[in-house]
TIKELO-735990 format. One record per residue: x, y, z of N, C-alpha, C, O in turn. Coordinates in nm, 3 decimals, padded with zeros to 5 digits. Layout:
! residues N
{site {X, Y, Z}, {X, Y, Z}, {X, Y, Z}, {X, Y, Z}}
...
! end
This chain:
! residues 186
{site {02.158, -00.871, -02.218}, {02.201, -00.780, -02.112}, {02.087, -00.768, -02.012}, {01.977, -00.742, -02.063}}
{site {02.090, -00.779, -01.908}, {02.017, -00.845, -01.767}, {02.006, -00.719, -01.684}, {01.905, -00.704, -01.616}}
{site {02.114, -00.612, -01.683}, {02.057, -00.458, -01.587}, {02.070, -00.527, -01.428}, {02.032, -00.468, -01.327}}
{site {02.114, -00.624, -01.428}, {02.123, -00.670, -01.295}, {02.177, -00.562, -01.184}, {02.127, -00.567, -01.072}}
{site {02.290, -00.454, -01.217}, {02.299, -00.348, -01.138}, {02.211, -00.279, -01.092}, {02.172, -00.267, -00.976}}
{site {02.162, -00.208, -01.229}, {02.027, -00.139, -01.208}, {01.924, -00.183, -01.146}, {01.864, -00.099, -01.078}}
{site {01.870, -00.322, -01.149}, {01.777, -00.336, -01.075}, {01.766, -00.365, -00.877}, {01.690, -00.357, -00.781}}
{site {01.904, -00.402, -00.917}, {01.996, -00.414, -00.783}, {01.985, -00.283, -00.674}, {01.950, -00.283, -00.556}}
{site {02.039, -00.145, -00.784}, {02.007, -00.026, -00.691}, {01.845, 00.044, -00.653}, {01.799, 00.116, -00.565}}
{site {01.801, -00.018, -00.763}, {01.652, 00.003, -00.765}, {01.602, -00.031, -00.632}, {01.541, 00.041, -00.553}}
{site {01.644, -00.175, -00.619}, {01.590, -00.216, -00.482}, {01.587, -00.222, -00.366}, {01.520, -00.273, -00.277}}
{site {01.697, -00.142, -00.382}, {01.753, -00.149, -00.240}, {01.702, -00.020, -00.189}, {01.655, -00.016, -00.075}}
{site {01.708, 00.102, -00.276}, {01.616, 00.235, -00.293}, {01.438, 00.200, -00.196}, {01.359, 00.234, -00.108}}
{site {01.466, 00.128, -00.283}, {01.286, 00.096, -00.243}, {01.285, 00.029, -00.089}, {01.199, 00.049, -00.003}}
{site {01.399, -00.054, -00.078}, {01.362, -00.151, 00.064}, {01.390, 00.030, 00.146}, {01.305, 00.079, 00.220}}
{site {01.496, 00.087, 00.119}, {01.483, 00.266, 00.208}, {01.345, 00.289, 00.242}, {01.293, 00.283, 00.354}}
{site {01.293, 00.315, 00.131}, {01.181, 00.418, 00.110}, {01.064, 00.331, 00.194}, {00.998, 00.395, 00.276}}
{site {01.038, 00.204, 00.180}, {00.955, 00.131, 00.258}, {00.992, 00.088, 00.375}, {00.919, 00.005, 00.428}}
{site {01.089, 00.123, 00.431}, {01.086, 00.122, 00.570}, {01.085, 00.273, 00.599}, {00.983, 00.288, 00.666}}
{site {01.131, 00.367, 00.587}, {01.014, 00.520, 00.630}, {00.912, 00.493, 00.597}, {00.852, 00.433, 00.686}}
{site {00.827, 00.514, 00.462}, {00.710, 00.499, 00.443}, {00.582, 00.419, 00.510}, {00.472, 00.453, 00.552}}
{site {00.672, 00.268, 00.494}, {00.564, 00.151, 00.486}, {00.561, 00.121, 00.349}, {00.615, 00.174, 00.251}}
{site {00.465, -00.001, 00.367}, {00.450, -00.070, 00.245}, {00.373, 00.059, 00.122}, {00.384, 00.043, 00.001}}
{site {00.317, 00.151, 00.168}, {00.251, 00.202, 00.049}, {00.326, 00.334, 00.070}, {00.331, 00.399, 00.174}}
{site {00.398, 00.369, -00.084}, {00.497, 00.496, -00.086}, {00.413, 00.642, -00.113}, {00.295, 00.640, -00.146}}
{site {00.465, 00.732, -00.101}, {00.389, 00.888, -00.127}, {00.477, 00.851, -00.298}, {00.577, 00.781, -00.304}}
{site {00.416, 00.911, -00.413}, {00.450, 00.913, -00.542}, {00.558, 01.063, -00.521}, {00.651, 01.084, -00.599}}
{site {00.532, 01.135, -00.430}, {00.658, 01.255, -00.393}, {00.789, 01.169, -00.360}, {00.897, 01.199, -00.412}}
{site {00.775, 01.044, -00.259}, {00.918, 01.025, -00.267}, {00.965, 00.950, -00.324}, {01.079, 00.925, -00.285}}
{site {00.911, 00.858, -00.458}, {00.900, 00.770, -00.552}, {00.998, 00.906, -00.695}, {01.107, 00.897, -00.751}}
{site {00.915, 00.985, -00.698}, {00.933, 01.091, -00.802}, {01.094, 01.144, -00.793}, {01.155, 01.204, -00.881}}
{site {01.147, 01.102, -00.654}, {01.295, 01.136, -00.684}, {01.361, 01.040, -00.730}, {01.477, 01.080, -00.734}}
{site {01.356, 00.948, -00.763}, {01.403, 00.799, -00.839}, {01.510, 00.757, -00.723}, {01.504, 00.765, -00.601}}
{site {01.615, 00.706, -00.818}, {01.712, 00.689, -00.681}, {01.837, 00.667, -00.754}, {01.820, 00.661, -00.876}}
{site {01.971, 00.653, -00.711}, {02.103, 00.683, -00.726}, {02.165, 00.545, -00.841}, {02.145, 00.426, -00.815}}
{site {02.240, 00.593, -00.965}, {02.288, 00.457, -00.992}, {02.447, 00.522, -01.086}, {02.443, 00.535, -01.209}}
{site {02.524, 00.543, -01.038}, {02.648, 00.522, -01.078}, {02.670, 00.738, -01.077}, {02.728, 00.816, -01.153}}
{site {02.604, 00.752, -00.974}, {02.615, 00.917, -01.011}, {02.489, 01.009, -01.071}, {02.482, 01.131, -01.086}}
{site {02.381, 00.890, -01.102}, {02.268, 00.974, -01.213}, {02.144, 00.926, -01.095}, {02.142, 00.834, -01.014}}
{site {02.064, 01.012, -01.123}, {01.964, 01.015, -01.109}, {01.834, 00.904, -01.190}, {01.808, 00.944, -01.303}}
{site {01.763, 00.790, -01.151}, {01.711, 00.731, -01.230}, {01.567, 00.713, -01.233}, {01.547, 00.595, -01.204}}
{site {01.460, 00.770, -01.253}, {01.327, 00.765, -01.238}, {01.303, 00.585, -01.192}, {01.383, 00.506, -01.242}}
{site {01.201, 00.533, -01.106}, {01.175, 00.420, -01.068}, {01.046, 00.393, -01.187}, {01.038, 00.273, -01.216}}
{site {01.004, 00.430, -01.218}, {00.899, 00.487, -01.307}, {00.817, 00.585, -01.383}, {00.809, 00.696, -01.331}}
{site {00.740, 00.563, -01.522}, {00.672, 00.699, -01.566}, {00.535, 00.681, -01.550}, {00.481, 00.588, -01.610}}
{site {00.462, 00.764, -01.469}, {00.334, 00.772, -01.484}, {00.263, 00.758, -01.572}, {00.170, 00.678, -01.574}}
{site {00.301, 00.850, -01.677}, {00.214, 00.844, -01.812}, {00.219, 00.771, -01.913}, {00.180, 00.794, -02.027}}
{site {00.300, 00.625, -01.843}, {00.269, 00.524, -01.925}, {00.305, 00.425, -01.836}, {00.398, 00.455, -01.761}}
{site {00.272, 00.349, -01.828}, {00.274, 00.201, -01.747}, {00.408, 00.115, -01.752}, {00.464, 00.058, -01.659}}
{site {00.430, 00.119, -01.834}, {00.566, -00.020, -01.836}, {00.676, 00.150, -01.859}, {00.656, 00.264, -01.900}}
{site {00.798, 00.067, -01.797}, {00.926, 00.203, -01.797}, {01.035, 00.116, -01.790}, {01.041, 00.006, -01.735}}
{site {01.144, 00.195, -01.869}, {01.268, 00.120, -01.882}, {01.373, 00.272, -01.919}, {01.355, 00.371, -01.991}}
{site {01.461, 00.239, -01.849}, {01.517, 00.385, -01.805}, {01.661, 00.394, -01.969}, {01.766, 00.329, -01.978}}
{site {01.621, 00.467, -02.038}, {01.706, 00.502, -02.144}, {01.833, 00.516, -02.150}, {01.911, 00.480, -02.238}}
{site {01.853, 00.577, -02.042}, {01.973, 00.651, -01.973}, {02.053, 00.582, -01.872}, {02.167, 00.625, -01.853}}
{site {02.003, 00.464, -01.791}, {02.076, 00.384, -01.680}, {02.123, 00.242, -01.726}, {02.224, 00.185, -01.684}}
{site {02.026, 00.187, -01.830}, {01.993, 00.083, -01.898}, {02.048, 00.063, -02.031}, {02.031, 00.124, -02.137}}
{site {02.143, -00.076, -01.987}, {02.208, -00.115, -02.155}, {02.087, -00.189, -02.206}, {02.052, -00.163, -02.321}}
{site {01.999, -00.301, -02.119}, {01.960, -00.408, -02.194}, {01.831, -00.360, -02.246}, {01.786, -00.246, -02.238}}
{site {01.767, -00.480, -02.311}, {01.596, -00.410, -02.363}, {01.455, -00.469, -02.234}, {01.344, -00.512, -02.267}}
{site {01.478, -00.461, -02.168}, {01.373, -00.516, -02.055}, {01.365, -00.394, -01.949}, {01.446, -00.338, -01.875}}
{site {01.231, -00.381, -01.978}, {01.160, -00.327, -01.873}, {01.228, -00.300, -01.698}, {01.269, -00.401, -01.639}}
{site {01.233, -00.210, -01.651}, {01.202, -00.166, -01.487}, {01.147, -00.206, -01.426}, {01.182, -00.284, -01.337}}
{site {01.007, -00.156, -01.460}, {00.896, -00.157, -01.411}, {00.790, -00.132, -01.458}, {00.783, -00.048, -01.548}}
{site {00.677, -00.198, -01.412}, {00.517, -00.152, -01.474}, {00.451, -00.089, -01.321}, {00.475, -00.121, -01.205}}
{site {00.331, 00.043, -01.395}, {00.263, 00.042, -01.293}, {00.097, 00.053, -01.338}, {00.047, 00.073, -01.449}}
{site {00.028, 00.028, -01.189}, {-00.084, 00.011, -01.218}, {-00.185, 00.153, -01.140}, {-00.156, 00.185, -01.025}}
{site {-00.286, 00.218, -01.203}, {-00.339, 00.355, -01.112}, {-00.410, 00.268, -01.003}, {-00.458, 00.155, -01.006}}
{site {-00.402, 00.351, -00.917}, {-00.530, 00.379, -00.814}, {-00.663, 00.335, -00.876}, {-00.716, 00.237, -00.823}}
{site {-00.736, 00.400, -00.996}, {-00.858, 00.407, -01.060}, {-00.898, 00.278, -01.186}, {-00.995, 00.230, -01.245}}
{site {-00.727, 00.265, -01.173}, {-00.732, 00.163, -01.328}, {-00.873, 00.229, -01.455}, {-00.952, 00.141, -01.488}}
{site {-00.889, 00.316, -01.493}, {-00.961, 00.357, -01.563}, {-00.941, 00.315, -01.733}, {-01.019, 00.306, -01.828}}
{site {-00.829, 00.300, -01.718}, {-00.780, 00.255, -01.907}, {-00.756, 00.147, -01.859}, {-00.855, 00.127, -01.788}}
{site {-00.678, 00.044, -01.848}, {-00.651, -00.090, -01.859}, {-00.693, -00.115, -01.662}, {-00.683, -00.047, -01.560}}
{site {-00.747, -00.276, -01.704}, {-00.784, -00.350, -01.576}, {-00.706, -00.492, -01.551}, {-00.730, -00.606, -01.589}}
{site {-00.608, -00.440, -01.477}, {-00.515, -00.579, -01.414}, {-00.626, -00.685, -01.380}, {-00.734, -00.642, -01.338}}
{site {-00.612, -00.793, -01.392}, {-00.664, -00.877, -01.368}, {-00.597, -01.021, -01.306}, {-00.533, -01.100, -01.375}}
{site {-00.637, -01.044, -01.109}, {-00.556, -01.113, -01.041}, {-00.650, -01.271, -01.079}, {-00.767, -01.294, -01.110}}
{site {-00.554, -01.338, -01.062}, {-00.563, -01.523, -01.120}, {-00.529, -01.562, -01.004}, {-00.505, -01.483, -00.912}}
{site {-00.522, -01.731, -00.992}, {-00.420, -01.800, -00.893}, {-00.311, -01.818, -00.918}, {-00.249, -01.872, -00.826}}
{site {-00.213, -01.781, -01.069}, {-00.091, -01.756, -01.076}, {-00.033, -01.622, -01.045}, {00.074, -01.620, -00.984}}
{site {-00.094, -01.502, -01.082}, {-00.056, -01.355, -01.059}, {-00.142, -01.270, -01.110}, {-00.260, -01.299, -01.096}}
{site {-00.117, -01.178, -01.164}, {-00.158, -01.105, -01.260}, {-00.195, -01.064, -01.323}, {-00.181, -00.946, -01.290}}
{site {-00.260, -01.066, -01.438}, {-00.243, -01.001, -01.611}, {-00.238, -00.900, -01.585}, {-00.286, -00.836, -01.492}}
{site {-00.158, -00.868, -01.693}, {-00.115, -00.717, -01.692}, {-00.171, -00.696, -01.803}, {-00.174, -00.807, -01.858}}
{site {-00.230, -00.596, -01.890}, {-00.266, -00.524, -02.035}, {-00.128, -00.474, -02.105}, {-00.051, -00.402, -02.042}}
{site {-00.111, -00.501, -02.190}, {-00.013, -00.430, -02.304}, {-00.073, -00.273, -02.302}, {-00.183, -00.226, -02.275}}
{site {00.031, -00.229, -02.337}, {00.013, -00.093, -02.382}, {-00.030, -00.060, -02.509}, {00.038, -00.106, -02.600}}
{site {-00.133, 00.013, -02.543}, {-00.207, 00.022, -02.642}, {-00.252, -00.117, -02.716}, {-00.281, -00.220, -02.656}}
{site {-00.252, -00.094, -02.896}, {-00.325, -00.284, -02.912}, {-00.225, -00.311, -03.024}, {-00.265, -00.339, -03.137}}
{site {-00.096, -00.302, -02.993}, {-00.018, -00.318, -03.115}, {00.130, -00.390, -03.036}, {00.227, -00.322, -03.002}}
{site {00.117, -00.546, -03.018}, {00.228, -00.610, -02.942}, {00.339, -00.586, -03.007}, {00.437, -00.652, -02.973}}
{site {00.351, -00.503, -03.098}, {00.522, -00.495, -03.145}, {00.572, -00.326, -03.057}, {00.688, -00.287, -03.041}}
{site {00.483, -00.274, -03.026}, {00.539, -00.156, -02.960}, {00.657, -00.123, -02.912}, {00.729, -00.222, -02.901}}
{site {00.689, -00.059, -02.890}, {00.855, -00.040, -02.798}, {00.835, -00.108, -02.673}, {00.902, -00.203, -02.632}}
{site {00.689, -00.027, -02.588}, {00.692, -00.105, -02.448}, {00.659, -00.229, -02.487}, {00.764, -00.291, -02.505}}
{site {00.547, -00.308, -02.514}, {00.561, -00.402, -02.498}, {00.674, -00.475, -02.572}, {00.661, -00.597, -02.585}}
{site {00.755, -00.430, -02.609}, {00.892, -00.538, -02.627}, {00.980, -00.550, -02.494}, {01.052, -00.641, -02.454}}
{site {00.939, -00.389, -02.424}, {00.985, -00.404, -02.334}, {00.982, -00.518, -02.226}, {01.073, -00.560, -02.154}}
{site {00.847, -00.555, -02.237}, {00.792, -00.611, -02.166}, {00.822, -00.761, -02.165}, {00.861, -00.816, -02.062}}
{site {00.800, -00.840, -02.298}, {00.886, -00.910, -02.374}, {00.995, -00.958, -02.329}, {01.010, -01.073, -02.285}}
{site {01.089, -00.862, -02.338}, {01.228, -00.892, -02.330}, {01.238, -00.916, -02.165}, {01.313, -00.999, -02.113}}
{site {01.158, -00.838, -02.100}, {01.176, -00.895, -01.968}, {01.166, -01.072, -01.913}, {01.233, -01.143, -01.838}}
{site {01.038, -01.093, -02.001}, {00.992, -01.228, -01.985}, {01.089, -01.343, -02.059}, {01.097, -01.459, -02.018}}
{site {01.156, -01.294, -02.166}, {01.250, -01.375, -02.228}, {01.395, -01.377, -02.184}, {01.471, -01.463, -02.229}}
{site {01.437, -01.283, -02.096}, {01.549, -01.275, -02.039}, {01.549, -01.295, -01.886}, {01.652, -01.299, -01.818}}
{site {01.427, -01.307, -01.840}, {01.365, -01.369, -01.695}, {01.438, -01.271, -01.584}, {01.510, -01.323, -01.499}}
{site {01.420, -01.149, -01.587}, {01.487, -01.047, -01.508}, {01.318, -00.991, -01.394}, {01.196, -00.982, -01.407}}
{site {01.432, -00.967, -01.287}, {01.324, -00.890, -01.182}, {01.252, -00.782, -01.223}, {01.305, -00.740, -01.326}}
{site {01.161, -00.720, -01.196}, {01.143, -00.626, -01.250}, {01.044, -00.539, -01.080}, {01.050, -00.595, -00.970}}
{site {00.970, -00.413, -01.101}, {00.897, -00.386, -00.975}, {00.772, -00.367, -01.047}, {00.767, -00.330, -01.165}}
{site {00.659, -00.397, -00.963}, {00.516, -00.378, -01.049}, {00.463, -00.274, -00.901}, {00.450, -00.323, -00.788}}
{site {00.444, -00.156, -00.927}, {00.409, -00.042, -00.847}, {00.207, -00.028, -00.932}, {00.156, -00.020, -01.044}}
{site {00.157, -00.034, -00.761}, {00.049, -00.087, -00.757}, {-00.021, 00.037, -00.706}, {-00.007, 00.037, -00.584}}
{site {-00.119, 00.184, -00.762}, {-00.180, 00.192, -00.676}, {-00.254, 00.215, -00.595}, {-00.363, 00.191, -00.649}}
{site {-00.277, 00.254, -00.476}, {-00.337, 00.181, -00.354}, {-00.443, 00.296, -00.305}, {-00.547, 00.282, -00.240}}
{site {-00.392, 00.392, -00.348}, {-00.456, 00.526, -00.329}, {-00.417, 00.666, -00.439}, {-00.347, 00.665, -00.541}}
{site {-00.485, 00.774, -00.378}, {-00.442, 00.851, -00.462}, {-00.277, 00.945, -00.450}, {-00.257, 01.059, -00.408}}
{site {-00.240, 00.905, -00.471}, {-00.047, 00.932, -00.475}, {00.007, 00.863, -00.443}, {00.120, 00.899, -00.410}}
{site {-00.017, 00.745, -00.428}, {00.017, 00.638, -00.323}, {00.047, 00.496, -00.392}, {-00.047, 00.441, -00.450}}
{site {00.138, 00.450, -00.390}, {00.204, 00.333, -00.455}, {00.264, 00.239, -00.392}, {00.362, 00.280, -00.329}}
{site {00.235, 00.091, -00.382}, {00.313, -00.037, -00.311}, {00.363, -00.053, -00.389}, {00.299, -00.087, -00.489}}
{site {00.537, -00.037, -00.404}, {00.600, -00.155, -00.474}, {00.632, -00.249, -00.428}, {00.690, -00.262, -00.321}}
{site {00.577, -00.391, -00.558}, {00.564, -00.539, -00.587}, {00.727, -00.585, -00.597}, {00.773, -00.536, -00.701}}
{site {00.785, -00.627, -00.556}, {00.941, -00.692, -00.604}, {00.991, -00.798, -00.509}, {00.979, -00.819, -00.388}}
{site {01.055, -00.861, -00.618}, {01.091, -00.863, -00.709}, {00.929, -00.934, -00.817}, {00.864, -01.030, -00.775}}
{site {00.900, -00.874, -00.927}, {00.819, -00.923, -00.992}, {00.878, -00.974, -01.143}, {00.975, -00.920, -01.198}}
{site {00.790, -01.106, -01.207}, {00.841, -01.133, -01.286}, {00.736, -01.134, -01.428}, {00.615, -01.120, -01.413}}
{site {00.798, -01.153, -01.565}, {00.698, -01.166, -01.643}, {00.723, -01.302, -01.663}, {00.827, -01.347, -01.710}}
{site {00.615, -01.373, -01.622}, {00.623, -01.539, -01.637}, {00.582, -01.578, -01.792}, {00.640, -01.670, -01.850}}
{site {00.494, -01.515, -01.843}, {00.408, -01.527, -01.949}, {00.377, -01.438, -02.038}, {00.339, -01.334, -01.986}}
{site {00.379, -01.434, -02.252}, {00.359, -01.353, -02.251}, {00.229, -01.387, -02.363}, {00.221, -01.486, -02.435}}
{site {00.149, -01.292, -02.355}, {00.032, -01.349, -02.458}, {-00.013, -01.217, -02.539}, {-00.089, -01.125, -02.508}}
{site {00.085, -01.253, -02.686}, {00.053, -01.126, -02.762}, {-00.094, -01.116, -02.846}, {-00.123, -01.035, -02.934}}
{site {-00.156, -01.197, -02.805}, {-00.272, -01.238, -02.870}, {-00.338, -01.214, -02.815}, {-00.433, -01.275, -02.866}}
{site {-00.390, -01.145, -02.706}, {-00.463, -01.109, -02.566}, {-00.447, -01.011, -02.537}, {-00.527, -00.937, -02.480}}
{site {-00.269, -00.973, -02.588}, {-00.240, -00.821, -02.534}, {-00.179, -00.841, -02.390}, {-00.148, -00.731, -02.344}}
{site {-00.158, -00.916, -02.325}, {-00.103, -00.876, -02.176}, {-00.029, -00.993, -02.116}, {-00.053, -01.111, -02.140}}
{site {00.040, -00.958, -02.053}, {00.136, -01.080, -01.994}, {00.093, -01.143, -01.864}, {-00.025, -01.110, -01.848}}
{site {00.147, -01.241, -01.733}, {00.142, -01.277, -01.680}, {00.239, -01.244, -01.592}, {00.355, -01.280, -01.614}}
{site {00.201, -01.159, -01.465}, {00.293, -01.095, -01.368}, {00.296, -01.237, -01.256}, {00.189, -01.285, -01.217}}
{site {00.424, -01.291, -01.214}, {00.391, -01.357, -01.101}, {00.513, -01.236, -00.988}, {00.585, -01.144, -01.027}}
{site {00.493, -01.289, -00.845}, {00.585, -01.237, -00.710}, {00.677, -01.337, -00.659}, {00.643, -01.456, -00.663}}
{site {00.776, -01.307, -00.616}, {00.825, -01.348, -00.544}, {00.985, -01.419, -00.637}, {01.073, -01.346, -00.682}}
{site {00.985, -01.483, -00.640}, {01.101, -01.595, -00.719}, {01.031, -01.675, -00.839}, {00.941, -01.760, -00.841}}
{site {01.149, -01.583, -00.990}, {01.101, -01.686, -01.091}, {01.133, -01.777, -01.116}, {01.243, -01.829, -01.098}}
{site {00.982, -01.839, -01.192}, {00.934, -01.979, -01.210}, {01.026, -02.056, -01.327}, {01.036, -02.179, -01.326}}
{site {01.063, -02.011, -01.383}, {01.202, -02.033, -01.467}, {01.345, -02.012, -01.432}, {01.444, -02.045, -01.498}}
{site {01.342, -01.954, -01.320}, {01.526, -01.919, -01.258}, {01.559, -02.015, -01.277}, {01.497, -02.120, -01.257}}
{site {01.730, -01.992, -01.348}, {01.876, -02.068, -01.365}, {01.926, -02.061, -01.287}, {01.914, -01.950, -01.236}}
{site {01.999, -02.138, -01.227}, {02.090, -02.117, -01.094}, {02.198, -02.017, -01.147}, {02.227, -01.957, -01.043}}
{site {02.278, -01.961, -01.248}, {02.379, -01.895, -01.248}, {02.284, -01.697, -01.210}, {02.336, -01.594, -01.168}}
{site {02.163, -01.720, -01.243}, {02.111, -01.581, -01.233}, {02.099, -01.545, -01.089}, {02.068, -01.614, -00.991}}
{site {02.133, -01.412, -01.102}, {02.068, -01.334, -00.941}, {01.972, -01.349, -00.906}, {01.877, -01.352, -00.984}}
{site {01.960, -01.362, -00.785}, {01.820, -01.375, -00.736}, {01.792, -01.260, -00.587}, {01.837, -01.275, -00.473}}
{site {01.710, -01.156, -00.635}, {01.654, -01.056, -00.548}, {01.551, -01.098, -00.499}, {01.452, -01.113, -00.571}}
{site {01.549, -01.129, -00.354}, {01.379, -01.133, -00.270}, {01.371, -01.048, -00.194}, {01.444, -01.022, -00.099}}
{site {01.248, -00.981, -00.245}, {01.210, -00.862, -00.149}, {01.053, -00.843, -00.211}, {01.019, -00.778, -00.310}}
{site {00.956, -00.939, -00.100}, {00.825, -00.914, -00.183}, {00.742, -00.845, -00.047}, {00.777, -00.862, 00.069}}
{site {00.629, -00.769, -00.089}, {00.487, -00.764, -00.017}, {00.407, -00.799, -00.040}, {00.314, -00.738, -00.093}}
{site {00.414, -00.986, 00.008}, {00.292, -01.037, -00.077}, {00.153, -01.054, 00.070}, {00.171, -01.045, 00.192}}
{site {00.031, -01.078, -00.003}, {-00.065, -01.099, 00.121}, {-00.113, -00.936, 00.115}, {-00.236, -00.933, 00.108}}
{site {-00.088, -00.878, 00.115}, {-00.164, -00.772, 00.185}, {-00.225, -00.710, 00.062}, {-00.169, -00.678, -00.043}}
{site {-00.373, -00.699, 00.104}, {-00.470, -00.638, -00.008}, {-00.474, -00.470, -00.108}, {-00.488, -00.356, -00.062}}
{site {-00.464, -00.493, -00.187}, {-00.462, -00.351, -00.276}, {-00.512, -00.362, -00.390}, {-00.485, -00.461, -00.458}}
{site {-00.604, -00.253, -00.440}, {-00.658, -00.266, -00.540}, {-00.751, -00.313, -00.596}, {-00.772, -00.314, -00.717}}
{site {-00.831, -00.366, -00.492}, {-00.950, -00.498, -00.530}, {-00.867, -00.618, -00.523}, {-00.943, -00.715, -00.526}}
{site {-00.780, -00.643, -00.517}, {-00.664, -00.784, -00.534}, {-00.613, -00.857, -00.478}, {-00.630, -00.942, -00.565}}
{site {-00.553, -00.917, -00.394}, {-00.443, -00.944, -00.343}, {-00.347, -00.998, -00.406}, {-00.379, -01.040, -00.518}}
{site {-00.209, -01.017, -00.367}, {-00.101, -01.050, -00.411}, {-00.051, -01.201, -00.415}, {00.057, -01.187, -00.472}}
{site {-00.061, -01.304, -00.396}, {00.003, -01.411, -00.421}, {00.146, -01.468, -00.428}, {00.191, -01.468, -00.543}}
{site {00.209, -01.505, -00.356}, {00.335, -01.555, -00.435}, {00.393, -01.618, -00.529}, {00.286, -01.680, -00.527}}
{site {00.481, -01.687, -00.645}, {00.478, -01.702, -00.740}, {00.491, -01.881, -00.689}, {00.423, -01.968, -00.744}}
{site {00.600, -01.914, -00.563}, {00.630, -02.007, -00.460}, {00.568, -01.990, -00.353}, {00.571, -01.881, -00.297}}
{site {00.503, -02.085, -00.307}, {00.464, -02.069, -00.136}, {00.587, -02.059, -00.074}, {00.683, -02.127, -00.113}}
{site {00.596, -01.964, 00.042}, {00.657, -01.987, 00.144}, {00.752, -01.872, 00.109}, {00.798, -01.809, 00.204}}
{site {00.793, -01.833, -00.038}, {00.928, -01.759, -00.106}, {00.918, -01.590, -00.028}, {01.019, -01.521, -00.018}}
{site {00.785, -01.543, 00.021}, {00.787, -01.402, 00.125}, {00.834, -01.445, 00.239}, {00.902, -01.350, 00.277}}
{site {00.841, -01.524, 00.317}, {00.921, -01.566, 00.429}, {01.054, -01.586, 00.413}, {01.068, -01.639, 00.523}}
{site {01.201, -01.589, 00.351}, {01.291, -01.630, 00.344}, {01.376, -01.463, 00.343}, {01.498, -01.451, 00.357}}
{site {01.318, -01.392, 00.332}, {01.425, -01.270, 00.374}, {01.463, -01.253, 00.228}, {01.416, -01.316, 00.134}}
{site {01.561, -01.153, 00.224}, {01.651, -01.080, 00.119}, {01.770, -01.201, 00.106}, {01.815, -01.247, 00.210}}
{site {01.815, -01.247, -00.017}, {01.927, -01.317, -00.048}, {01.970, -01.268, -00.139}, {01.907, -01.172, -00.184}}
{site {02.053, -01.297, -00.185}, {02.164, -01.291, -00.295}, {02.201, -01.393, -00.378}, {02.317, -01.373, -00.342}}
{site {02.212, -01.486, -00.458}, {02.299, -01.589, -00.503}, {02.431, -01.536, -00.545}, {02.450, -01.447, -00.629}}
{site {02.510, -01.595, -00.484}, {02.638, -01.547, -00.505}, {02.766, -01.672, -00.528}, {02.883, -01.638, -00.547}}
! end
C-alpha cells in the first residue's frame, strides 16, 4: 500500500504554503498539517524525525523525515548522491526505521523538511529513500525523481533543489529533473 493519495494531498498543501511563504515555511503554518478526506493530517512530528501519519495512512512507509536547524542529535550528511539520513535511535528494527524501510522498498515519495532556521523549514519533495544501510544506521535520501521508478507508479515533481540550507546543498537525484515542472503519470 503506496498512500499515493496522501502524499498527493500532502503536496499540493505544501506547493500552497510555498508560494505564500517561499521556499522556507514558518513551522506555525506547517503545524496546521493539511486536509485529507475531511481530517486534519500533521505534515510532520517534531519530536521525532521520520513521521507517518496513523490516522490518514493504510500503508507502512513513512511521510516524512525532518532535519533541525541545530542538528544537535543526529548529523545529515550531504554526498554526490543525496543525503544520509541517521536512523532513529541504534536499533534498525524500530517502528520508524521500518518506517523508513518500507519507504525505500516500496519506492514512494516522501518530504524531507530541512531546517533552515529557527522555526523555519524547506520542504524537500518529492524525496526518496534510494538506499538503506542498517548497518550504519541511516539511509540514502536522493531529490527529485526515483532512481528505481516503474513506469506504472506515480510520479510527483515538485523539488527545491540548488539552493543552500543547512551547511548543504541539495542535488538532484537526475540532472535536469528540477526543471520539468509538476507532472503526473497518468
Amino acid at each position: 500500500m503506496r498512500d499515493d493519495d496522501v502524499r498527493s494531498a500532502c503536496f499540493a498543501t505544501l506547493d500552497v504554503l510555498q508560494a505564500k511563504w517561499g521556499a522556507d515555511v514558518p513551522y506555525e503554518a506547517l503545524r496546521e498539517g493539511f486536509n485529507f478526506r475531511g481530517r486534519r493530517v500533521p505534515f510532520m512530528s517534531r519530536g521525532f524525525g521520520i513521521y507517518r501519519s496513523r490516522d490518514a495512512q493504510r500503508g507502512p512507509a513513512a511521510l516524512s523525515v525532518n532535519s533541525s536547524f541545530k542538528q544537535d542529535r543526529y548529523r545529515d550528511e550531504q554526498t554526490p548522491d543525496g543525503v544520509l539520513y541517521r536512523y532513529q535511535g541504534d536499533d534498525p528494527e524500530n517502528y520508524f526505521n521500518r518506517w523508513l524501510r518500507s519507504a525505500h522498498l516500496l519506492d514512494v515519495p516522501i518530504v524531507y523538511f530541512v531546517g533552515t532556521r529557527p522555526n523555519h523549514y524547506r520542504p524537500i519533495y518529492p524525496t526518496y529513500v534510494a538506499e538503506d544501510d542498517p548497518g550504519h544506521l541511516r539511509v540514502l535520501l536522493t531529490f527529485g525523481e526515483s532512481t528505481r521508478r516503474n513506469s506504472e507508479a506515480p510520479c510527483f515533481l515538485r523539488t527545491a533543489t540548488g539552493a543552500p540550507f543547512a551547511g548543504f546543498e541539495i542535488t538532484p537525484a537526475r540532472r535536469g529533473a528540477h526543471r520539468r515542472g509538476r507532472r503526473r503519470a497518468g
